[in-house]
N, C-alpha and C positions, 0 to 999 in steps of 0.2 A: 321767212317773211311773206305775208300773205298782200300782195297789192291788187286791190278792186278798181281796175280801172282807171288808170295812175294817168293816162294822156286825155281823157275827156277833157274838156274842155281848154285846154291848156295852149298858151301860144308857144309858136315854133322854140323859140327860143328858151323858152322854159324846160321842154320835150328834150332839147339838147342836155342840159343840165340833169333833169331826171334820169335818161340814158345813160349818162357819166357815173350818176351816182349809181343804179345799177348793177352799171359795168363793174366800179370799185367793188362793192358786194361779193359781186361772183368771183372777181379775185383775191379776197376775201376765204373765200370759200365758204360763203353764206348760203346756201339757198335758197331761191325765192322764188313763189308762184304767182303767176300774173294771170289774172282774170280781164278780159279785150275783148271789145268790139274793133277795135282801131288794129287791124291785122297786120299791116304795114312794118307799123312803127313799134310791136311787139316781137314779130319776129324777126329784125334788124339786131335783138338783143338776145334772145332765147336758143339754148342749147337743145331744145327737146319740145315739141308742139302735139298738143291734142286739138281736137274740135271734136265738141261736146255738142249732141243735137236729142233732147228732151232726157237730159239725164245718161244718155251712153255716149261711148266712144265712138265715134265713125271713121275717123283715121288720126295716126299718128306717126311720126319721122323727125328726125331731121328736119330745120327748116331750111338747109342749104343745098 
């Protein structure tokens, strides 16, 4: 599943619920790709983080 941007403009409490569902997902064993500005509240949920700076890689880890 491909999510663009899923916490823009979103109030907190919603961002809970998104998260939740998410989470379900990946237990699931879905995978899913998140595309963020909102670094935070993306990697709070991600197994595995790029940042991407004009088309490349510039690092990649673990977010924990």
């Amino acid at each position: 599943i491909l999510l663009d941007e899923p916490f823009a403009g979103i109030d907190p409490i919603s961002i809970i619920d998104i998260k939740r569902i998410i989470t379900h997902l990946q237990q699931r064993g879905i995978g899913i790709l998140i595309t963020d500005h909102n670094v935070r509240e993306t990697l709070d949920i991600c197994q595995s983080a790029y940042i991407v700076d004009q088309g490349t890689i510039i690092a990649e880890g673990s977010p924990s």
